[in-house]
C-alpha positions as CSV (number, residue, x, y, z in Angstrom):
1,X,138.2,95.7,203.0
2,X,135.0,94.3,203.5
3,X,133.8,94.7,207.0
4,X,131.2,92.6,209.3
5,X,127.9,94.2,210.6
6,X,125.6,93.5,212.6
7,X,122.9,93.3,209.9
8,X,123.4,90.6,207.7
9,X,123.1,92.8,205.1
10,X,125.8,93.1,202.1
11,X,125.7,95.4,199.1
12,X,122.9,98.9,198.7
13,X,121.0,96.9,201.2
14,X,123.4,97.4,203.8
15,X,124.2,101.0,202.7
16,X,120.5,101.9,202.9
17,X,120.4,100.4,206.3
18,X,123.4,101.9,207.9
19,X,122.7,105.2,206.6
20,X,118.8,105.3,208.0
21,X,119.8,103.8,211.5
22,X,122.8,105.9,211.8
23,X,120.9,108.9,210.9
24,X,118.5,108.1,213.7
25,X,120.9,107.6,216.0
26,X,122.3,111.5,214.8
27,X,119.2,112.7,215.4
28,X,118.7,111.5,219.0
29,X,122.3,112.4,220.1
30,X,121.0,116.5,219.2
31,X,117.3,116.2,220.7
32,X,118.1,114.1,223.9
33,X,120.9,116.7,224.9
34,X,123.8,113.8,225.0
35,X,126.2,116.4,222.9
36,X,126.1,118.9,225.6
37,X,126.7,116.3,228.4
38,X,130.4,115.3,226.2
39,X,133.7,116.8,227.5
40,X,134.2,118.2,224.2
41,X,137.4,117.6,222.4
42,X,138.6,114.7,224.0
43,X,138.9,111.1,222.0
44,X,136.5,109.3,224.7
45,X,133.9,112.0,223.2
46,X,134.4,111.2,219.6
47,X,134.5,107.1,220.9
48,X,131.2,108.3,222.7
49,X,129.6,109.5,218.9
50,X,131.1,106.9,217.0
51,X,129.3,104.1,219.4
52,X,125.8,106.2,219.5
53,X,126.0,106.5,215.4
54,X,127.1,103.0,214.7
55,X,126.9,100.5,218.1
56,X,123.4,98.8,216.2
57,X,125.5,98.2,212.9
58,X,129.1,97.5,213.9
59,X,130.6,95.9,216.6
60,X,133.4,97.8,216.7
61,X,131.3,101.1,217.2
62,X,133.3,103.7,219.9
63,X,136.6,100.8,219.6
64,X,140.2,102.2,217.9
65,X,141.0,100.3,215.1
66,X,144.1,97.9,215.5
67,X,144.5,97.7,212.0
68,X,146.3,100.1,209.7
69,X,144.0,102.4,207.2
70,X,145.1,104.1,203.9
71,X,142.9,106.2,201.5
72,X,144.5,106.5,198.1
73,X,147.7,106.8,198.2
74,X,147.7,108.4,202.1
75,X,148.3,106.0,205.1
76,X,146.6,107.2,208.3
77,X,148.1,107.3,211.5
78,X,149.9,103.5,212.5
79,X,147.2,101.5,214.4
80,X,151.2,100.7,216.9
81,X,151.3,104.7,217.3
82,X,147.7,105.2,217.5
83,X,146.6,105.1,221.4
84,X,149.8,107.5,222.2
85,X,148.3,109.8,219.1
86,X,144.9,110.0,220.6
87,X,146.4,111.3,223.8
88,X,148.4,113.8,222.4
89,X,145.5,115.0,220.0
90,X,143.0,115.2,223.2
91,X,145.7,117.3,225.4
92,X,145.6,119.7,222.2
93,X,144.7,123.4,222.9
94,X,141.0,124.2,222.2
95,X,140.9,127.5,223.0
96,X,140.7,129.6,219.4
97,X,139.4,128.8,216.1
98,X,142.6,128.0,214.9
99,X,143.8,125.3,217.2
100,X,140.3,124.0,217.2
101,X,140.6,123.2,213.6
102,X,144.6,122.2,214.0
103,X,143.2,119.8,216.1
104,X,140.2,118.7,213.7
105,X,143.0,117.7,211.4
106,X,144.9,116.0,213.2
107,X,142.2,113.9,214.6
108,X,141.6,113.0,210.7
109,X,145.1,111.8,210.1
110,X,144.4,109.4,212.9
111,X,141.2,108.1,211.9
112,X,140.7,106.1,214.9
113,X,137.9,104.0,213.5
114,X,137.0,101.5,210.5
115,X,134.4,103.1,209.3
116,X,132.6,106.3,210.1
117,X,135.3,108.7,211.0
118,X,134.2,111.2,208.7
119,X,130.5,111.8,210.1
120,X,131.7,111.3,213.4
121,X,134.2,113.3,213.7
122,X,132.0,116.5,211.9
123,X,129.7,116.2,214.9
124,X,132.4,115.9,217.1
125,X,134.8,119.6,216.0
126,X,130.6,120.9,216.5
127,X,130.7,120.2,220.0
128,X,134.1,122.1,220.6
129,X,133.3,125.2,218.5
130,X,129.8,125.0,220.7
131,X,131.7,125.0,223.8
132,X,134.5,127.1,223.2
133,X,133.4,129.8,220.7
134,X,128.8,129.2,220.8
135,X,129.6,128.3,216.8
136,X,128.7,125.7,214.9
137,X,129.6,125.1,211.2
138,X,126.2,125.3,209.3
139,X,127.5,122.0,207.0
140,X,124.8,122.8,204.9
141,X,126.8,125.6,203.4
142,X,130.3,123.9,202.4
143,X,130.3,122.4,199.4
144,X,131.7,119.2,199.3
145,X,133.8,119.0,196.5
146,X,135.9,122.0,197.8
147,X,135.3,120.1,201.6
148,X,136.7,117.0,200.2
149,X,139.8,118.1,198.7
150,X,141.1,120.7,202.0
151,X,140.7,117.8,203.7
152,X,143.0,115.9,201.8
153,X,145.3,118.4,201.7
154,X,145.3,119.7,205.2
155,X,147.8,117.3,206.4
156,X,150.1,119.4,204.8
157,X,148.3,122.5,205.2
158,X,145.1,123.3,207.0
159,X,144.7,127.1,205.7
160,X,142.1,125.9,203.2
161,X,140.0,124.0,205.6
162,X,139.9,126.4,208.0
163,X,139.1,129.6,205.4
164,X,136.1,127.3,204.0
165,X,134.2,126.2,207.3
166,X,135.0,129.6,209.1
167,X,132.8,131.2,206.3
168,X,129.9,128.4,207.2
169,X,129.9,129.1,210.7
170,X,126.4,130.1,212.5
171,X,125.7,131.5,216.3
172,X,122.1,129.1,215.8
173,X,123.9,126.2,217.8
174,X,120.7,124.4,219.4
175,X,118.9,125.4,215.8
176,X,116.9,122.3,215.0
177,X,116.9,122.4,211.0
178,X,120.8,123.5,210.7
179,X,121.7,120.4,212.6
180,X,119.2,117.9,210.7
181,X,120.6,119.7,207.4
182,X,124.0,119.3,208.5
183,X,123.6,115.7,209.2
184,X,122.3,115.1,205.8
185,X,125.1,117.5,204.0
186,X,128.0,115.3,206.3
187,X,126.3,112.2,204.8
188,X,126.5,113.6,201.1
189,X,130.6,114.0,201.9
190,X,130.3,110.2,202.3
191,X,127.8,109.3,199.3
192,X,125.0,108.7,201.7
193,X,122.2,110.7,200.2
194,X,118.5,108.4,200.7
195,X,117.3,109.5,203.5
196,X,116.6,113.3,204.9
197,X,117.3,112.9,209.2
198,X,114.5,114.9,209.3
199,X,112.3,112.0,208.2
200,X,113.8,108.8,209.6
């Protein structure tokens, strides 16, 4: 599915494009102190991400998808079902590492978005281990092969996930270089590798 932007653009032009104004846009939302100012671990904070990321590329930036959204052969949450989902996900216990990351998962099988869950939602579990715990995961230090495939299996079982960024996490949560590094190492998950955040 090919979707609209904003940009005009279509093909490596577009990707260089989204990923360098989306990067920016990461950037700002650490040094202006918008993170902070989220209720963490509710939808309408991820919505809040997803617009900042993505509201100059897509006009669906921050908006739930109404249409339906598979990867391979694994069908995301119904885009019928999906407002009563995001509900239930938000009124989800935050208040260990465990049910922080239970509810990391489940906001994947969701996937509220189009396009851009992925990057936005990694921002989004650091704002709730910042709030609750004063961790974030150091992204920098998960490799992304072994990332790529608990994710796809933690629908089923999230004990891989959780083991993998529980050994990444770091007390440094207003550290300047783990977040611009763990921008670029989310990106990398995605195939966006051009630009360093630092630098945009």
């Amino acid at each position: 599915m090919e979707l609209q932007n904003k940009l005009g653009l279509t093909g490596v032009a577009f990707e260089d494009a989204e990923e360098r104004i989306s990067k920016q846009k990461a950037k700002e939302l650490f040094e202006s102190g918008a993170l902070d100012a989220l209720e963490a671990g509710t939808y309408a904070s991820l919505q809040a991400i997803h617009r900042h990321l993505f509201e100059e590329i897509y006009d669906f930036a921050g908006e739930t998808r109404k249409l339906n959204l598979s990867k391979g052969s694994f069908r995301f949450a119904s885009a019928i079902y999906l407002d009563e989902a995001l509900k239930q996900i938000s009124a989800m216990p935050q208040g260990t590492y465990e049910e922080i990351i239970a509810k990391y998962v489940e906001m994947n099988i969701a996937h509220p978005f189009l396009e851009g869950n992925g990057r936005s939602m990694r921002i989004w579990l650091d704002t709730i281990l910042k709030k609750e715990l004063g961790v974030v995961v150091d992204w920098s230090r998960v490799n992304r092969e072994d990332y790529l495939l608990a994710m796809e299996r933690s629908p089923v079982r999230d004990t891989e996930i959780r083991l993998l960024l529980k050994e990444a996490l770091t007390d440094k949560t207003t550290d300047r270089a783990i977040f611009m590094h763990g921008i670029d190492a989310s990106y990398r998950y995605e195939g966006y590798q051009r630009y360093r955040t630092e630098d945009v």
